[in-house]
N, C-alpha and C positions, 0 to 999 in steps of 0.2 A: 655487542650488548647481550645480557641474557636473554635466551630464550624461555617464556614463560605463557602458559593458557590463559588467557583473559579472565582478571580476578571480578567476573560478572555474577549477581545472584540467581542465575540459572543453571541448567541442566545441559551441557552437551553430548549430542549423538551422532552415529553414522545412517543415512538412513539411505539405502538404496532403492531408485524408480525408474520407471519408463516414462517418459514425454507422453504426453494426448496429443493428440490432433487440435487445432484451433478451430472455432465457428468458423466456418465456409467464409459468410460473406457478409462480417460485420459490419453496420453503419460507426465508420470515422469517428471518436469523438475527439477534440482537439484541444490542449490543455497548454495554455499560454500562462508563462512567469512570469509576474512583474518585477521589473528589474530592481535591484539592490546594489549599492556602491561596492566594492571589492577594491579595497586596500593595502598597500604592502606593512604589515605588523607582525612582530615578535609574539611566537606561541608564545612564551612563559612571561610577558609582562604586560601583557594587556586584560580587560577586564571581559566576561561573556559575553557579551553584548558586542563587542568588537572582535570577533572571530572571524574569519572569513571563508569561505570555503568554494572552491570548485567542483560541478556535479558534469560532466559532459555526458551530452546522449547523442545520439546518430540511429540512421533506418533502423528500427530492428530492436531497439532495446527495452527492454522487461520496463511495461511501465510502474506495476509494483512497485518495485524495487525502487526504482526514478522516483516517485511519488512519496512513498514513505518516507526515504533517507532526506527527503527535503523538505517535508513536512516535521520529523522530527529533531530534524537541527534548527529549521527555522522555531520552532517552541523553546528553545534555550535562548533563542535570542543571536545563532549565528547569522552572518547575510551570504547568502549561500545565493552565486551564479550559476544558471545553468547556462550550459554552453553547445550550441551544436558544432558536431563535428562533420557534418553534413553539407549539402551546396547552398542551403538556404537554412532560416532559423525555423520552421516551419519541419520537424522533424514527425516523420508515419513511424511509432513505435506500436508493438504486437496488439494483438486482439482489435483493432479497430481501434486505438487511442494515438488522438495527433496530439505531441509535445511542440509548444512553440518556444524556442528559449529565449534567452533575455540577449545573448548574443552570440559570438560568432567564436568558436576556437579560438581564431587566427585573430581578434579582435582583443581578445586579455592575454594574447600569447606573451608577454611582458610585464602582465602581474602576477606577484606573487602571494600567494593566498597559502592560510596554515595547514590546509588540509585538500586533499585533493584525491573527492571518492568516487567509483565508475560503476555504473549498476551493469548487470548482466544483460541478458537477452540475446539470441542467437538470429539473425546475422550482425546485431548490434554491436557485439564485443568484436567482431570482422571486421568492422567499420571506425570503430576506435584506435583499434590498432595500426588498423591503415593509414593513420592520418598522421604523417609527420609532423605539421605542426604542436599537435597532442602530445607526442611520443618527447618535441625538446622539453615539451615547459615540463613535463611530469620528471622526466630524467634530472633536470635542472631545481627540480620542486627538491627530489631523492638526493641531490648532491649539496642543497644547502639545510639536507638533516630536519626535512617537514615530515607532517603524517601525510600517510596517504593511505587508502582502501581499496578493497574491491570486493563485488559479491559474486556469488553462481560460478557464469564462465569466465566474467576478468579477471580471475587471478590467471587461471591459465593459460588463455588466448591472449591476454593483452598484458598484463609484470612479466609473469613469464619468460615471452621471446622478448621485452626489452631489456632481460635480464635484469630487474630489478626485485628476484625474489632468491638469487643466488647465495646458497647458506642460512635461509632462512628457512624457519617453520609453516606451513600455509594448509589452509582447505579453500576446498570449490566444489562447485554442482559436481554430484557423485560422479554423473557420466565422465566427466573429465578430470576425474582423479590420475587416472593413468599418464594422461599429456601432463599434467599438473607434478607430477613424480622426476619428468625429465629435467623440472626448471629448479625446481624446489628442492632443498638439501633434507627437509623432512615434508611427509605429507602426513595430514591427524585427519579424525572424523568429528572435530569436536563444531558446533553449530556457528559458533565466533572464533576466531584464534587471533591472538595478538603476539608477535617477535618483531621486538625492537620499535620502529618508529610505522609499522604494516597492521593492519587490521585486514583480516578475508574473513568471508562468511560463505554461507553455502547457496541460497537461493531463495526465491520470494517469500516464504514461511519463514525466514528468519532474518530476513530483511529489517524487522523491528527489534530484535535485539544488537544487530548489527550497528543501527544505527543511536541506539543507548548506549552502546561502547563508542560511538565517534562521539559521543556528549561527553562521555567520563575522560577523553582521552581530551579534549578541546578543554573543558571546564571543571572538571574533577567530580567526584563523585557524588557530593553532596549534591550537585546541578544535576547529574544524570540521574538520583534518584527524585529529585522533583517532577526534572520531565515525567520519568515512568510512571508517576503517582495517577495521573488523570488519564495515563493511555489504556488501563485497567489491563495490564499486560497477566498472563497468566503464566501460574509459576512450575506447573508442571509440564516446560519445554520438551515437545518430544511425543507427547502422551496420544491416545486414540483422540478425534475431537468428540465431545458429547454433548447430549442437552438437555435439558428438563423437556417432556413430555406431560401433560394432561388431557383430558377428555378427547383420547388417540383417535384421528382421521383419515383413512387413506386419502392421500392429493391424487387425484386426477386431472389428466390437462393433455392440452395438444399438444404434439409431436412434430417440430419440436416446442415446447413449452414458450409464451409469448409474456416477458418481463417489461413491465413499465418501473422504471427509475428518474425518478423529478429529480431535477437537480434548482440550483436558486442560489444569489446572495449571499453567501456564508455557510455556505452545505459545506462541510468535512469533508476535505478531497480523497485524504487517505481513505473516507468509510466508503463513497462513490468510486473508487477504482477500484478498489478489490472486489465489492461485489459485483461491478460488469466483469472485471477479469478473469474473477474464478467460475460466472456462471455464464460468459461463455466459452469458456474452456470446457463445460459441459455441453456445449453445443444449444444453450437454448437462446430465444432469439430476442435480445434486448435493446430496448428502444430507451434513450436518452432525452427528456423532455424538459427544456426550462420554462422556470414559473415566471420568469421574467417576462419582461417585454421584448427580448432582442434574446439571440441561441447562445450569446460569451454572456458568461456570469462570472463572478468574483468571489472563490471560495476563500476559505476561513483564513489559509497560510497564505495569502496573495498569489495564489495559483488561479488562473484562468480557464474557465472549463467551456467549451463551446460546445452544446447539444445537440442530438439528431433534430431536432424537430422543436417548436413553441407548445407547448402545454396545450393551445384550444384546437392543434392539428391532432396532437396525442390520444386526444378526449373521443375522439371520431372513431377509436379503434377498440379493440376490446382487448384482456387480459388475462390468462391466468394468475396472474400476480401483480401485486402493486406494492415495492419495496423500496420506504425513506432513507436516506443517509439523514446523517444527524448533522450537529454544528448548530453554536444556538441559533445562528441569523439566519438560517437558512430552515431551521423546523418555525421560526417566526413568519416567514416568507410561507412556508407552507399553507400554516393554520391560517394565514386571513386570505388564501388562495380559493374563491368560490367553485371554481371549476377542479381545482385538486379535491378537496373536500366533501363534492359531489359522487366525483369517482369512487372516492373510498369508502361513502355511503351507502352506493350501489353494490361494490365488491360486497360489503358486507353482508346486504340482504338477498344478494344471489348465490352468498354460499363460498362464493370461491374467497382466494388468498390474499394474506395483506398480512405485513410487517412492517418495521420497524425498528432502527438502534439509535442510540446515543439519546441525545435530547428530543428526538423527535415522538415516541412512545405517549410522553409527559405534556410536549407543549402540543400538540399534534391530537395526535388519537384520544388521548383521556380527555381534554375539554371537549372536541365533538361528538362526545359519547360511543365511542369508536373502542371503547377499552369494556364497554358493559357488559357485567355477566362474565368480563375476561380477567387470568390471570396475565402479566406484564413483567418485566423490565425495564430497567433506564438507566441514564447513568445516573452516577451512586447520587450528586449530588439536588439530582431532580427527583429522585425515587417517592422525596416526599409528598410530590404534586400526584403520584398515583394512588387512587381510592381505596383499591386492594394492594396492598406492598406485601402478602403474604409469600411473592414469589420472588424480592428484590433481588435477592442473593446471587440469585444465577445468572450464570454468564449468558446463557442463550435459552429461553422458554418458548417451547410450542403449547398454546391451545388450542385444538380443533383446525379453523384456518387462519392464524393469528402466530407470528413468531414475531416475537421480539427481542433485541438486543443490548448491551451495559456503552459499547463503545469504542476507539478505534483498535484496543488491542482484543478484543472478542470480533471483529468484525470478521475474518478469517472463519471463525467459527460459526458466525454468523450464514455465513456466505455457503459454507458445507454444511451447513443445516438445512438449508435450501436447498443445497442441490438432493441431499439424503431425500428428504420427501417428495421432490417432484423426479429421481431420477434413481432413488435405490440407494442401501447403504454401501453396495459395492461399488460403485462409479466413483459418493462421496470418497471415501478410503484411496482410492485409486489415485483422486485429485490429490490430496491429502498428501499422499506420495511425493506426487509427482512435485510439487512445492515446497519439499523435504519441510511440510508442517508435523508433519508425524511418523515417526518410527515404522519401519517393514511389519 
């Protein structure tokens, strides 16, 4: 087939980084799928909705990455299994996040499914690779002419040595360009690359374009621009991350810096992973709190999120920061939350931090007057429920001690906004890097 760069409306680059160090000694959070049928169906005559697709993870793998691409296929309407490749379903992938998958490798090893994509993570692509039974169904996926993917380090640790990228065009996490050059007939810097029936991408910062090209390739493109429509994806891939700033406040805070993140009901998994992911990869120390009654809640894409702690354990503790994920059911969960609403009360009139993205700015903070005197963000389509919409526009606003954000494709930037202020703009840039979000 021709080799050709993925006909996507973005920007590709090469962006070379060094790896950070992870938080020492995160508390666990544990993220359970609920299961979806996985059926054997013809890519080209079935309808979006009956797509099916394979995401395997095992110890070690980039939960970003895991999270995104199955949040973003799930919004088109694929039924997307996760599969461990591990000894139990019950998988410890990076930064403190446990993946529980829907089932067992060696349990769909006999289905076939249209598309079959492998997130990164280091020792997780080790782990992939290692698993023989993985290794037939994918090989057998590639001989009966499906798509299949991979991001960061699987193209190179895991296509690679099964020899399934031989003659073809590919990229991967910068570090492993060079292993990635032995397997691959061409190696490119471009953010997504597509030859023939292979999608690779580079690493968690481009994870969501990655995964808008497994839409276009499953459901075509009109589909994959719906998706992108509500993920508020920005379009200069590659660029510094920036933000609106007004009435400028140095953040002060302890060392290292103590994050509360409520989670709930319908909280947006993608917007709740990335900002524990990326903030603590800056090393500061974030506590997972649900507003439920019990620590497993039921996010938005039937992703199962199990928290450090019950919210009225949480409340006992103090903060420099208190930052919502969005999702509407889960900023609905928020706002009739007495003791969440207490805190943010408190945060407010002590001065210290508080944000906000997605829906939760609008249904959240503005009705309990938690927005007064502030400028905001939301997403586009709540913007209207805020009093001042002077500042809607932008993707990510600082006032004072107030950052708010548009939604899951600002959440990145979100998330490096945060760290900018409570850690310097050099750390931010460094992360930024290192999740090949932005350019050297």
């Amino acid at each position: 087939m021709a080799q050709m760069a993925f006909p996507l409306p973005l920007r590709l680059h090469h962006i070379p980084f060094f790896p950070r160090t992870l938080h020492p000694t995160p508390k666990p959070i544990r993220f359970l799928t609920l299961p979806l049928s996985s059926t054997s169906t013809s890519p080209m005559a079935v309808s979006c909705c009956s797509r099916t697709v394979l995401l395997p993870i095992a110890d070690g793998t980039e939960p970003m990455e895991a999270i995104i691409t199955i949040d973003v296929l799930r919004r088109c309407g694929a039924h997307v299994t996760v599969a461990s490749a591990s000894s139990n379903l019950s998988v410890q992938a990076l930064h403190g996040v446990k993946i529980i998958a829907d089932a067992s490798v060696s349990g769909v090893a006999n289905t076939a499914f249209d598309l079959v994509a492998l997130p990164g993570g280091v020792p997780g692509v080790d782990n992939l690779r290692d698993c023989k039974v993985l290794e037939g169904l994918v090989k057998k996926h590639v001989e009966d002419g499906r798509l299949y993917a991979a991001v960061c380090a699987a193209p190179a640790v895991v296509l690679g040595p099964w020899g399934l990228l031989n003659g073809l065009k590919a990229t991967c996490y910068p570090a492993f360009m060079e292993k990635l050059a032995s397997y691959a007939a061409t190696t490119v810097e471009s953010r997504v690359q597509l030859d023939g029936r292979v999608v690779t991408s580079r690493a968690p910062g481009t994870t969501m374009e990655f995964a808008v090209a497994l839409v276009e390739q499953l459901c075509g493109k009109e589909k994959a621009d719906e998706v992108a429509g509500p993920l508020v994806m920005r379009s200069n891939h590659g660029d510094e991350p920036t933000f609106t700033e007004l009435n400028p406040v140095q953040w002060t805070c302890d060392n290292p810096p103590k994050i509360l993140v409520p989670i709930a009901n319908g909280t947006e998994e993608m917007e709740a992973v990335i900002i524990i992911d990326i903030l603590r990869r800056a090393k500061a120390e974030v506590v997972v709190a649900s507003v439920e009654d019990k620590l497993e809640i039921v996010a938005s894409r039937n992703v199962k999120l199990e928290a450090d702690m019950l919210l009225d354990e949480a409340a006992k503790l103090s903060y420099d920061l208190i930052v919502l994920p969005g999702g509407l059911g889960g900023a609905k969960a928020f706002a009739s939350s007495e003791t969440l609403v207490s805190l943010l009360k408190k945060q407010r009139e002590s001065n210290r931090y508080y944000g906000a993205i997605c829906a939760s700015p609008a249904l959240v903070l503005e009705p309990h007057g938690l927005l007064k005197s502030k400028k905001a963000t939301a997403f586009p389509a709540l913007c209207d429920k805020l009093s001042d919409q002077s500042e809607v526009e932008n993707r990510v606003v600082v006032d004072g001690n107030l950052i708010t954000s548009r939604g899951p494709g600002t959440t990145i930037e979100f998330a490096l906004a945060i760290a900018e202020k409570l850690f310097g703009r050099k750390l931010a840039l460094e992360l930024a890097k290192t999740i090949v979000f932005t350019r050297p």
